[in-house]
PyMOL commands that place a pseudoatom at each C-alpha (Angstrom):
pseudoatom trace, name=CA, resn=UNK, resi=1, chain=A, elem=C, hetatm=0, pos=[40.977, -96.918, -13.542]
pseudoatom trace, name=CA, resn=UNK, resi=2, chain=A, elem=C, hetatm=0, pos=[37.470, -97.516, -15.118]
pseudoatom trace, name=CA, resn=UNK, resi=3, chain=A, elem=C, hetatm=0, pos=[35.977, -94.253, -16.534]
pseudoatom trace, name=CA, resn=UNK, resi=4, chain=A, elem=C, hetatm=0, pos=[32.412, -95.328, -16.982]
pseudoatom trace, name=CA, resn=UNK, resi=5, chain=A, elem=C, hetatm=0, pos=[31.996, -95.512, -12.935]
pseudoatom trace, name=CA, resn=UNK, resi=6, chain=A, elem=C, hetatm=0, pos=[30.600, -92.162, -12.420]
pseudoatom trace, name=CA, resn=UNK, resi=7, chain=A, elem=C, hetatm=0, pos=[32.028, -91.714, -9.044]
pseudoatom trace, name=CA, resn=UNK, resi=8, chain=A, elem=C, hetatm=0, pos=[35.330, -91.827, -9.966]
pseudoatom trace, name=CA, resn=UNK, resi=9, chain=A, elem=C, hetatm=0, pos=[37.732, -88.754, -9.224]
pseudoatom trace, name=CA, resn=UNK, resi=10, chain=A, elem=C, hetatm=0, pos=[40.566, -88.018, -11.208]
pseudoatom trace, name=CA, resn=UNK, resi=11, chain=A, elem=C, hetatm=0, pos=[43.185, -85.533, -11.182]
pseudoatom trace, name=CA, resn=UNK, resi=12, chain=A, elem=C, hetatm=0, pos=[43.600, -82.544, -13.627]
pseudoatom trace, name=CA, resn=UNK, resi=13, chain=A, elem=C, hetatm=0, pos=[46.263, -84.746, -15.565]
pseudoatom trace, name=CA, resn=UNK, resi=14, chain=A, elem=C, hetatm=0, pos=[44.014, -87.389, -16.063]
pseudoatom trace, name=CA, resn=UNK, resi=15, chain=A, elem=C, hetatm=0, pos=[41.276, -85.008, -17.088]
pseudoatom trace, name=CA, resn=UNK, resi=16, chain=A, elem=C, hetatm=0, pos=[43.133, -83.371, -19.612]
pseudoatom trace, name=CA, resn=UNK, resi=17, chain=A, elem=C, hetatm=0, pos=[44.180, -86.639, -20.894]
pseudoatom trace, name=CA, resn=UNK, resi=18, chain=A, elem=C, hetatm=0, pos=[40.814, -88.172, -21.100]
pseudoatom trace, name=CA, resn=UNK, resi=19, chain=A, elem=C, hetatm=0, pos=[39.585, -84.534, -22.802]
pseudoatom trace, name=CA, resn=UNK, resi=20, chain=A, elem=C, hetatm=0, pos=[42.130, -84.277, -25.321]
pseudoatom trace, name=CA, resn=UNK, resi=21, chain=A, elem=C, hetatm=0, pos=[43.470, -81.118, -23.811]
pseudoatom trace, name=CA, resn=UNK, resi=22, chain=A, elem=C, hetatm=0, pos=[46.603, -79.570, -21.682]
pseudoatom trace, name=CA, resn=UNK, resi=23, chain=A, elem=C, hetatm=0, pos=[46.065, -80.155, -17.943]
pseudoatom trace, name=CA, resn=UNK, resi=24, chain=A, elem=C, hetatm=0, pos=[46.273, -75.834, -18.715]
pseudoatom trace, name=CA, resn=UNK, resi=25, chain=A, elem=C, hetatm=0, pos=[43.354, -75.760, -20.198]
pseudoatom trace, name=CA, resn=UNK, resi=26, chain=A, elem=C, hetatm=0, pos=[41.228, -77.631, -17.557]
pseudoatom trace, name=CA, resn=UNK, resi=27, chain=A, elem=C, hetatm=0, pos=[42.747, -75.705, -14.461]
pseudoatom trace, name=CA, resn=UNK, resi=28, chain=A, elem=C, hetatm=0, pos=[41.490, -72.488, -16.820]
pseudoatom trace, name=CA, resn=UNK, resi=29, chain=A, elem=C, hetatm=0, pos=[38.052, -74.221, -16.855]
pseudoatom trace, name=CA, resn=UNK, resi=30, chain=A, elem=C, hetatm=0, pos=[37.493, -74.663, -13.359]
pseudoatom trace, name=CA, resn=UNK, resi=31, chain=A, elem=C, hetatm=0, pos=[39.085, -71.270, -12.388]
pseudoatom trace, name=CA, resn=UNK, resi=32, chain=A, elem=C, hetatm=0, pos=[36.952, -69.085, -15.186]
pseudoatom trace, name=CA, resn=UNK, resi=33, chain=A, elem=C, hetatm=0, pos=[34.601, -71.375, -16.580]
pseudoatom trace, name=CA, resn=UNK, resi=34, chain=A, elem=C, hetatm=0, pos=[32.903, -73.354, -13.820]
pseudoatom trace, name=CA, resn=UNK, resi=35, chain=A, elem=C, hetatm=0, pos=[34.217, -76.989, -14.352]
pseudoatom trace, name=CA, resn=UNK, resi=36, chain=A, elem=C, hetatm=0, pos=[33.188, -78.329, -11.219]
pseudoatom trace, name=CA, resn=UNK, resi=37, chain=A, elem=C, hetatm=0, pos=[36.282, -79.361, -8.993]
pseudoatom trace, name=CA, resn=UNK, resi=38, chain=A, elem=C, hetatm=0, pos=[37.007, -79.595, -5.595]
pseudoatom trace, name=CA, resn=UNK, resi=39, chain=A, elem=C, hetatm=0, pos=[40.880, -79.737, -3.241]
pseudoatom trace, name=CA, resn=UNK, resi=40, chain=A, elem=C, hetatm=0, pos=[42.719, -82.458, -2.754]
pseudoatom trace, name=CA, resn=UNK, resi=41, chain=A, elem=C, hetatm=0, pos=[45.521, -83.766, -1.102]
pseudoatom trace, name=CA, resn=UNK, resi=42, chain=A, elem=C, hetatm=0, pos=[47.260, -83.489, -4.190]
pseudoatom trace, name=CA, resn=UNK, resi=43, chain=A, elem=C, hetatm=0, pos=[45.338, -80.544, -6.310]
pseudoatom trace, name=CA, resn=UNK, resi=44, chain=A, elem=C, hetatm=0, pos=[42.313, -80.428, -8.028]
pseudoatom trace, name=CA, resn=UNK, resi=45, chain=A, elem=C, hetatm=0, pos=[40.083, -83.429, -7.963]
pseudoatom trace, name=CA, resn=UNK, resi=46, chain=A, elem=C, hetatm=0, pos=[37.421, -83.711, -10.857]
pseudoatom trace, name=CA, resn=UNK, resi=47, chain=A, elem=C, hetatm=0, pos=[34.380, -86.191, -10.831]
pseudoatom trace, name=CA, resn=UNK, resi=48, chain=A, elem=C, hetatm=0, pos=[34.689, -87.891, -14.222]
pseudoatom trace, name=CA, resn=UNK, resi=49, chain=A, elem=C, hetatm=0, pos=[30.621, -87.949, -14.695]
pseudoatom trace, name=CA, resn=UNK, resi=50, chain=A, elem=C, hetatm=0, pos=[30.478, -84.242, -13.488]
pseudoatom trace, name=CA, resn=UNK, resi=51, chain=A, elem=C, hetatm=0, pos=[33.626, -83.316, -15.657]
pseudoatom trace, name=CA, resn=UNK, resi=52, chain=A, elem=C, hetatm=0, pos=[32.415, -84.969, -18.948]
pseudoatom trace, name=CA, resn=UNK, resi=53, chain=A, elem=C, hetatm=0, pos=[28.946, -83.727, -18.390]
pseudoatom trace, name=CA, resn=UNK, resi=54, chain=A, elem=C, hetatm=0, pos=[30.590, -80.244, -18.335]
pseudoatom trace, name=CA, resn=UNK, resi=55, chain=A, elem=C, hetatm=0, pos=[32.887, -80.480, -20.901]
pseudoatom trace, name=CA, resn=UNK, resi=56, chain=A, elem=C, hetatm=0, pos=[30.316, -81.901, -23.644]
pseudoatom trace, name=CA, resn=UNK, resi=57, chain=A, elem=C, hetatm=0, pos=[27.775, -78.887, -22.761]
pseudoatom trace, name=CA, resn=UNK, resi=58, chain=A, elem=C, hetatm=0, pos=[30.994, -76.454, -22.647]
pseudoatom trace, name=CA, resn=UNK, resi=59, chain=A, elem=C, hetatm=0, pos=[31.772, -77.665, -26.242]
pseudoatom trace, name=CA, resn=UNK, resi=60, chain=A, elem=C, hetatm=0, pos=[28.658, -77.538, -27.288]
pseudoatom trace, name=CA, resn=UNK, resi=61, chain=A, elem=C, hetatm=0, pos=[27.812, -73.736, -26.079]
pseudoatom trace, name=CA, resn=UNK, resi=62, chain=A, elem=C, hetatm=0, pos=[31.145, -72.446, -27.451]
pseudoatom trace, name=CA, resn=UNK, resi=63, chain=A, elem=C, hetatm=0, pos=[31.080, -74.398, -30.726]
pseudoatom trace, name=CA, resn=UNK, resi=64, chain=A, elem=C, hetatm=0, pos=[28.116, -74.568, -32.473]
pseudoatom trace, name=CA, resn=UNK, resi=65, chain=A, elem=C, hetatm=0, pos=[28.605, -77.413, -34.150]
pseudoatom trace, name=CA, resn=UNK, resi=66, chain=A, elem=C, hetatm=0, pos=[27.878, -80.488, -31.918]
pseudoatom trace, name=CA, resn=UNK, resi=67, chain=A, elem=C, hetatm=0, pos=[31.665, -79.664, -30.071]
pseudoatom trace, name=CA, resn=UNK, resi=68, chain=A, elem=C, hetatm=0, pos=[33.661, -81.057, -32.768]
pseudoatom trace, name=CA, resn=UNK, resi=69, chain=A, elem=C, hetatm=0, pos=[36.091, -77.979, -32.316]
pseudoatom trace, name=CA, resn=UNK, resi=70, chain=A, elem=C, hetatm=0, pos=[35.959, -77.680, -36.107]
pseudoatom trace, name=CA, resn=UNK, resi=71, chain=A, elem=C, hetatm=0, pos=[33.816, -75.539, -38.487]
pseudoatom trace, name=CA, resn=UNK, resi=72, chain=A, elem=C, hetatm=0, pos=[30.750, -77.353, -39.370]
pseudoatom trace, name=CA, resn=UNK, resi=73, chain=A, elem=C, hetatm=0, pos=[30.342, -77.807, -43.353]
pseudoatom trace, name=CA, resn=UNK, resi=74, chain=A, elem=C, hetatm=0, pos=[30.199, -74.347, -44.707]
pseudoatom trace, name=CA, resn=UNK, resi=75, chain=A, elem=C, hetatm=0, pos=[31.478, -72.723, -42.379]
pseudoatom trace, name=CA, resn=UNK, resi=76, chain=A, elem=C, hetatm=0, pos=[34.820, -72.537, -43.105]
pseudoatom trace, name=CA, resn=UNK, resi=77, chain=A, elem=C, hetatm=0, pos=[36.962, -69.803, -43.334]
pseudoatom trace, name=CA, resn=UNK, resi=78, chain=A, elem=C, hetatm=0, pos=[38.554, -68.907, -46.842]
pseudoatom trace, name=CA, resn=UNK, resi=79, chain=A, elem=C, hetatm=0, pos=[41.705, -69.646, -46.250]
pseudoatom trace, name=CA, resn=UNK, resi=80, chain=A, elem=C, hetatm=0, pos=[41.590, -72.929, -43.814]
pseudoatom trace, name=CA, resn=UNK, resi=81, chain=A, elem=C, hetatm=0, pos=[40.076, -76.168, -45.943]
pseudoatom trace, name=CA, resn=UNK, resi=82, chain=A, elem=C, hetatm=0, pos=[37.775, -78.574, -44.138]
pseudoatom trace, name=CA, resn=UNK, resi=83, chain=A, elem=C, hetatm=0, pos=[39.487, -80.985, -42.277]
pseudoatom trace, name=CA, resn=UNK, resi=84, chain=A, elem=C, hetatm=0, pos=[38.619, -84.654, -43.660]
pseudoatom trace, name=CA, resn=UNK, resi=85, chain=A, elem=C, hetatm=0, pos=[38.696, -87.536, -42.074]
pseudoatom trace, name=CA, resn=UNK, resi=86, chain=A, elem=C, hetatm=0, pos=[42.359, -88.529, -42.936]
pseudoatom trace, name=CA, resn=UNK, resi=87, chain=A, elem=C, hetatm=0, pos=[43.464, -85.163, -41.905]
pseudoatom trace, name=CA, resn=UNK, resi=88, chain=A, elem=C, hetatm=0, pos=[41.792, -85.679, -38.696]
pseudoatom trace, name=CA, resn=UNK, resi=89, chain=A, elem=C, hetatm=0, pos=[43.574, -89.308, -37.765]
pseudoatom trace, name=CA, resn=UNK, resi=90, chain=A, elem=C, hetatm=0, pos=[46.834, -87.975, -38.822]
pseudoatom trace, name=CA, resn=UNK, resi=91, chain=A, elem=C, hetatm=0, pos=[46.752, -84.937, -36.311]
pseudoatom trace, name=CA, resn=UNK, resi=92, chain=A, elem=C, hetatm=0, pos=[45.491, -87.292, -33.687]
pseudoatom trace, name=CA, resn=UNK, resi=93, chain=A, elem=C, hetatm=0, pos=[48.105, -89.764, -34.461]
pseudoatom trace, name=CA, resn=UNK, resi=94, chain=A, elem=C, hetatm=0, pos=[50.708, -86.839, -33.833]
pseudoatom trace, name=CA, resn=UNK, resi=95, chain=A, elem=C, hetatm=0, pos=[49.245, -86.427, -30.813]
pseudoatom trace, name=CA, resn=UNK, resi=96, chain=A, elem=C, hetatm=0, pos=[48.889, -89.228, -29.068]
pseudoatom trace, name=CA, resn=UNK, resi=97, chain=A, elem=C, hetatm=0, pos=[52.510, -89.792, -30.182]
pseudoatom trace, name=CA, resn=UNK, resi=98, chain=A, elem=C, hetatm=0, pos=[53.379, -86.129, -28.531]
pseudoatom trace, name=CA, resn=UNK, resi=99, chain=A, elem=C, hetatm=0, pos=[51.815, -87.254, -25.319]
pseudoatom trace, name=CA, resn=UNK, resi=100, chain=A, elem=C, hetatm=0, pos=[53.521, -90.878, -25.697]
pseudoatom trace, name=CA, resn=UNK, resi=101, chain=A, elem=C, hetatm=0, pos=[56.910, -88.985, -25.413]
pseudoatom trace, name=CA, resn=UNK, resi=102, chain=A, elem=C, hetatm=0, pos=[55.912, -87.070, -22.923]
pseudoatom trace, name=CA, resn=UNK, resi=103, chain=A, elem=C, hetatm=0, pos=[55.091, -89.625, -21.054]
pseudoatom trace, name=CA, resn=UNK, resi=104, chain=A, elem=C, hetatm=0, pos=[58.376, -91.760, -21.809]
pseudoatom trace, name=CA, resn=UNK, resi=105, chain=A, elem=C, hetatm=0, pos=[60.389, -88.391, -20.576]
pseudoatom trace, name=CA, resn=UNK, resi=106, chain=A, elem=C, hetatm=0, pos=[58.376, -88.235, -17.639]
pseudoatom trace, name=CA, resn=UNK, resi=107, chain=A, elem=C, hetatm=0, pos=[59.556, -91.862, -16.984]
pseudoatom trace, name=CA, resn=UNK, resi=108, chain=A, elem=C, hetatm=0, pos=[62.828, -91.371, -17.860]
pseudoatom trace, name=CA, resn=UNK, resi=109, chain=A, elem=C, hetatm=0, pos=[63.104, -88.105, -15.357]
pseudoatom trace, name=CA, resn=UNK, resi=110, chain=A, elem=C, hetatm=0, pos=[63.572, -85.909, -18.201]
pseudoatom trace, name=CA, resn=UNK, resi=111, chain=A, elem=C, hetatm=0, pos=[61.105, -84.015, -17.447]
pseudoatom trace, name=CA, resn=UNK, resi=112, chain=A, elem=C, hetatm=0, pos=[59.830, -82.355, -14.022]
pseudoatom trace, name=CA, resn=UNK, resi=113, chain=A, elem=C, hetatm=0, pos=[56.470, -80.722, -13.346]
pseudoatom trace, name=CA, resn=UNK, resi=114, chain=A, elem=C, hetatm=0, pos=[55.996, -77.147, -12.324]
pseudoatom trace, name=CA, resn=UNK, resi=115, chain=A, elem=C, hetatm=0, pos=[55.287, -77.511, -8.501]
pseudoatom trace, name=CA, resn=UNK, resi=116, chain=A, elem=C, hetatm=0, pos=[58.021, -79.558, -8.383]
pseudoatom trace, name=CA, resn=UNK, resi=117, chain=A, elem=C, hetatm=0, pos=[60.712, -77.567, -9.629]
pseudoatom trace, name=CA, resn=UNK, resi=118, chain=A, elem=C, hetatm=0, pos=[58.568, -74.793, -7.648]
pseudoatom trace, name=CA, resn=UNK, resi=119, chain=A, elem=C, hetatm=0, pos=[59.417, -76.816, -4.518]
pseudoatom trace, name=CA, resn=UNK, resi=120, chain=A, elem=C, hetatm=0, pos=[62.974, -77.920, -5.084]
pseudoatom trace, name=CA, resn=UNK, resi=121, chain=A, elem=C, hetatm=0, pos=[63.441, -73.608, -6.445]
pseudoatom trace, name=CA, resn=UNK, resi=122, chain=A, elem=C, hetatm=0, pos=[61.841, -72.667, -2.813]
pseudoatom trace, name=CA, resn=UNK, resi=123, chain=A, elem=C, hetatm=0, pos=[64.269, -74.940, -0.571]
pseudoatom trace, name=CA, resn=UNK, resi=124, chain=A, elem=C, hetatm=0, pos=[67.065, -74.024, -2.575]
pseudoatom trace, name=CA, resn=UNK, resi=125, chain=A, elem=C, hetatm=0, pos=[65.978, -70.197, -1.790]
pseudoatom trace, name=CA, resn=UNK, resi=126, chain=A, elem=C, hetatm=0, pos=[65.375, -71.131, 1.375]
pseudoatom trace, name=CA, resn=UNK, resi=127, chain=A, elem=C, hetatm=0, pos=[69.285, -72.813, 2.163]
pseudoatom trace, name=CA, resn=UNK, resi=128, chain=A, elem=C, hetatm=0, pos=[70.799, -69.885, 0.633]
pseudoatom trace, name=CA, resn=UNK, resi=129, chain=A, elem=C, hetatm=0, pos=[68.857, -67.346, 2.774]
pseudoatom trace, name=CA, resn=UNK, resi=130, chain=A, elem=C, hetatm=0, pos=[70.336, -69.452, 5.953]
pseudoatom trace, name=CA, resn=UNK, resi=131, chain=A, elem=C, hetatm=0, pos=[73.778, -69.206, 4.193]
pseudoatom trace, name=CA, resn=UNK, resi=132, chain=A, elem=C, hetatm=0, pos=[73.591, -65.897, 4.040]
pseudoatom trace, name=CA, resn=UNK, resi=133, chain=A, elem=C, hetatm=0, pos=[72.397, -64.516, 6.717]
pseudoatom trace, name=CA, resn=UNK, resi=134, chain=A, elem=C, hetatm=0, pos=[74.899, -66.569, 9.250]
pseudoatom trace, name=CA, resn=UNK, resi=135, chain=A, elem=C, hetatm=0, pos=[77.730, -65.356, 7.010]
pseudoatom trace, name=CA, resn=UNK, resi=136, chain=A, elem=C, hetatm=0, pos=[78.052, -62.506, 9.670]
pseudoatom trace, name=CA, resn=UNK, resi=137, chain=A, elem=C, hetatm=0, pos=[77.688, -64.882, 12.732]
pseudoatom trace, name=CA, resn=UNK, resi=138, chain=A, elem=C, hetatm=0, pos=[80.357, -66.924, 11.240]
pseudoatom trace, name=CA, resn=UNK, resi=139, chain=A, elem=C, hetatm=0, pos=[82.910, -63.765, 10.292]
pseudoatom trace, name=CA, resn=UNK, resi=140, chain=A, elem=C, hetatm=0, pos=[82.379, -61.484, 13.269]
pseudoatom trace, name=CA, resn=UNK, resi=141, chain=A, elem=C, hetatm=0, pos=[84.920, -63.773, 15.880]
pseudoatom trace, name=CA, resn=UNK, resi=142, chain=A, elem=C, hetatm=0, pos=[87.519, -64.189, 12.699]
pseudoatom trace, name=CA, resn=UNK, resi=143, chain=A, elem=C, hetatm=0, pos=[87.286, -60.777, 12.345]
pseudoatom trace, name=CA, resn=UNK, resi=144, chain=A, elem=C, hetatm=0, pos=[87.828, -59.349, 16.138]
pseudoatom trace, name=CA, resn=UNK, resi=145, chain=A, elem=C, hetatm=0, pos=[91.349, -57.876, 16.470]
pseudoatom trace, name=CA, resn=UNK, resi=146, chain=A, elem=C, hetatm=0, pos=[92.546, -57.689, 13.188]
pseudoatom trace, name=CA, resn=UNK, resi=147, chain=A, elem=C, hetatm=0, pos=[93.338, -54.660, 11.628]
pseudoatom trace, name=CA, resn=UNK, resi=148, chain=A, elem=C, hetatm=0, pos=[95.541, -55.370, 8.622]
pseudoatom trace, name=CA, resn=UNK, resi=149, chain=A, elem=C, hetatm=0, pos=[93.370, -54.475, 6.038]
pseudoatom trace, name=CA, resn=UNK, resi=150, chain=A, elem=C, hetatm=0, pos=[95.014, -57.034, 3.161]
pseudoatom trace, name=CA, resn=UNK, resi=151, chain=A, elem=C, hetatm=0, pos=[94.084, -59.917, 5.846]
pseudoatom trace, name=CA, resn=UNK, resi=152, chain=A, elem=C, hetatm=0, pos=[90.786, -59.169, 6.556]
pseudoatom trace, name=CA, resn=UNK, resi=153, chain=A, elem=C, hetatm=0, pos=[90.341, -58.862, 2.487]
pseudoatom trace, name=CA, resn=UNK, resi=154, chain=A, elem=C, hetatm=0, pos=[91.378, -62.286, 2.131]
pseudoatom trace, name=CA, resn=UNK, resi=155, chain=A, elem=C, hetatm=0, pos=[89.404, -63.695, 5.099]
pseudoatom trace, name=CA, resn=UNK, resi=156, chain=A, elem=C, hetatm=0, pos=[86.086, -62.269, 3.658]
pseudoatom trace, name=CA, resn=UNK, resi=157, chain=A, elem=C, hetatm=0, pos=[87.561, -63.033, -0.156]
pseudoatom trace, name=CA, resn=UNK, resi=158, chain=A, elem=C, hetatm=0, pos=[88.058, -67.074, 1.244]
pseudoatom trace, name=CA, resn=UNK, resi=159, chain=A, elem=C, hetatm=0, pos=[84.867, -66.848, 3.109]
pseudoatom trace, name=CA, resn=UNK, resi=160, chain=A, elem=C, hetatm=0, pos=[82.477, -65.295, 0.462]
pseudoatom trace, name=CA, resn=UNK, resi=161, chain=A, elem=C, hetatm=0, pos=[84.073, -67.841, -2.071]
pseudoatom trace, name=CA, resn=UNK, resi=162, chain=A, elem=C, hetatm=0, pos=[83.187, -70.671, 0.251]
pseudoatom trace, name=CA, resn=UNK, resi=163, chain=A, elem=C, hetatm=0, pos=[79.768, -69.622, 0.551]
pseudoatom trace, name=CA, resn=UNK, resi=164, chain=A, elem=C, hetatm=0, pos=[79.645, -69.348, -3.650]
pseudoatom trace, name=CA, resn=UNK, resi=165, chain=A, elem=C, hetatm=0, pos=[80.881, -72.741, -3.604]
pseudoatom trace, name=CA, resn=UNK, resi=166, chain=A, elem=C, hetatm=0, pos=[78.362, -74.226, -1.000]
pseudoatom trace, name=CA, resn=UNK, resi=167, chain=A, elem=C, hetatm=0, pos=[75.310, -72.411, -3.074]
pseudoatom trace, name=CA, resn=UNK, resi=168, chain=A, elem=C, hetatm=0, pos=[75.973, -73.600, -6.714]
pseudoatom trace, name=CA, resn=UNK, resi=169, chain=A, elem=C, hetatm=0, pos=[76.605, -77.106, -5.773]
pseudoatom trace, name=CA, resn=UNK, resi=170, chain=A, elem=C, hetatm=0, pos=[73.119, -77.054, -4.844]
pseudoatom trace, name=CA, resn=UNK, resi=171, chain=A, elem=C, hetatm=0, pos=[71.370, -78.777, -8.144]
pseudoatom trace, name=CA, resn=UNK, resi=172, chain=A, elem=C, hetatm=0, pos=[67.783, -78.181, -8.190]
pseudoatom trace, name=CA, resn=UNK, resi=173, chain=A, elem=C, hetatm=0, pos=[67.195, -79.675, -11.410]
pseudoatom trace, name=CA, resn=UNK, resi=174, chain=A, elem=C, hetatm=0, pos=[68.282, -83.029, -10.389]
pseudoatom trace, name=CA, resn=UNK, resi=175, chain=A, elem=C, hetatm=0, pos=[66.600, -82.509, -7.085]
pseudoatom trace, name=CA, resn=UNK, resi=176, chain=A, elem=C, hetatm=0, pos=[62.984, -81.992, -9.067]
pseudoatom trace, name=CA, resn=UNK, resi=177, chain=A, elem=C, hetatm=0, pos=[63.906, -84.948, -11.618]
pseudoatom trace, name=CA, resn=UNK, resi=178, chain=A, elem=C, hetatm=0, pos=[64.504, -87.140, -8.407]
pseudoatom trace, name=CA, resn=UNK, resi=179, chain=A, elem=C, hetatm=0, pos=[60.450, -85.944, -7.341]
pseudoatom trace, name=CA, resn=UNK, resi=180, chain=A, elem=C, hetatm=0, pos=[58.676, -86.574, -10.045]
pseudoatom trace, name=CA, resn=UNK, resi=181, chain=A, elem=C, hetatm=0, pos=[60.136, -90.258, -10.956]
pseudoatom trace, name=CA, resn=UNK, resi=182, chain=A, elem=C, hetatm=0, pos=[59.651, -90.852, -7.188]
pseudoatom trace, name=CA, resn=UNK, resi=183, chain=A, elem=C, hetatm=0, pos=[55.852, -89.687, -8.186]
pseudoatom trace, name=CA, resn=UNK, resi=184, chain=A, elem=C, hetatm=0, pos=[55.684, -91.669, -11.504]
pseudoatom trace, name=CA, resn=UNK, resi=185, chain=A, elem=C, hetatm=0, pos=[56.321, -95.091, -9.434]
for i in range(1, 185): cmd.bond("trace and resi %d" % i, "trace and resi %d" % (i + 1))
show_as sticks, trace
zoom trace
């Protein structure tokens, strides 16, 4: 996707990757900051001209140092030593290799994102409700007529287990692994 058209929209994601920051930090920005964003089908959807236009200004305000992020020369705290320039490659080294696993995990469905475990989470609530609540339904013509107390026991003891069985073979994880490699192709 070429960046320098400034009528390109991008997602949070990409935002935060273009920015150097956690797709956190930018959701924080447009909810209490004023990054300029607007709904998607998907989420949040940035204008990269708008967003970098922001975000340079933003840095700039909150820095006071041109929005390096660092203390300018002399300004440095006792106890934390200017970062040089080696200093500086070597932590962005570390993380572009952070987000290069990341992104390999992602790939190899090892890891999920929030709304998608948040979805796969609700449908799972959402089966078990059903299970439950027909448990009765199903019981209630088993149960009409008997009155040894031992059987009816074992009926709801069978039944109940069942119904154990049925929810924990329901694997959300998997489920939300299955989403987002379905979203990475």
């Amino acid at each position: 996707m070429p960046i320098d058209d400034p009528l390109t929209e991008i997602s949070v994601t990409k935002a935060a990757e273009l920015l150097g920051v956690t797709a956190r930090h930018v959701r924080n920005w447009i909810t209490n900051k004023g990054l300029p964003a607007k709904d998607g089908p998907r989420g949040r959807i940035l204008n990269w001209h708008d967003a970098l236009s922001w975000f340079v200004a933003y840095q700039i305000e909150n820095s006071g140092n041109g929005g390096n992020g660092r203390a300018a020369s002399g300004q440095n705290s006792p106890d934390e030593p200017e970062e040089d320039y080696k200093d500086a490659l070597a932590r962005k080294t570390r993380a572009e290799a952070d987000l290069t696993e990341l992104k390999l995990a992602r790939e190899r469905g090892q890891v999920a994102a929030i709304a998608d475990v948040q979805k796969v989470l609700d449908a799972a609530n959402s089966s078990t409700r059903t299970l439950i609540q027909a448990f009765p339904a199903q019981l209630a013509p088993q149960l009409i007529g008997m009155e040894d107390r031992a059987a009816i026991f074992t009926l709801l003891q069978r039944e109940c287990n069942q119904l154990l069985g049925n929810i924990a073979t329901m694997d959300a994880i998997l489920e939300a692994g299955e989403i987002a490699r379905d979203q990475a192709e």
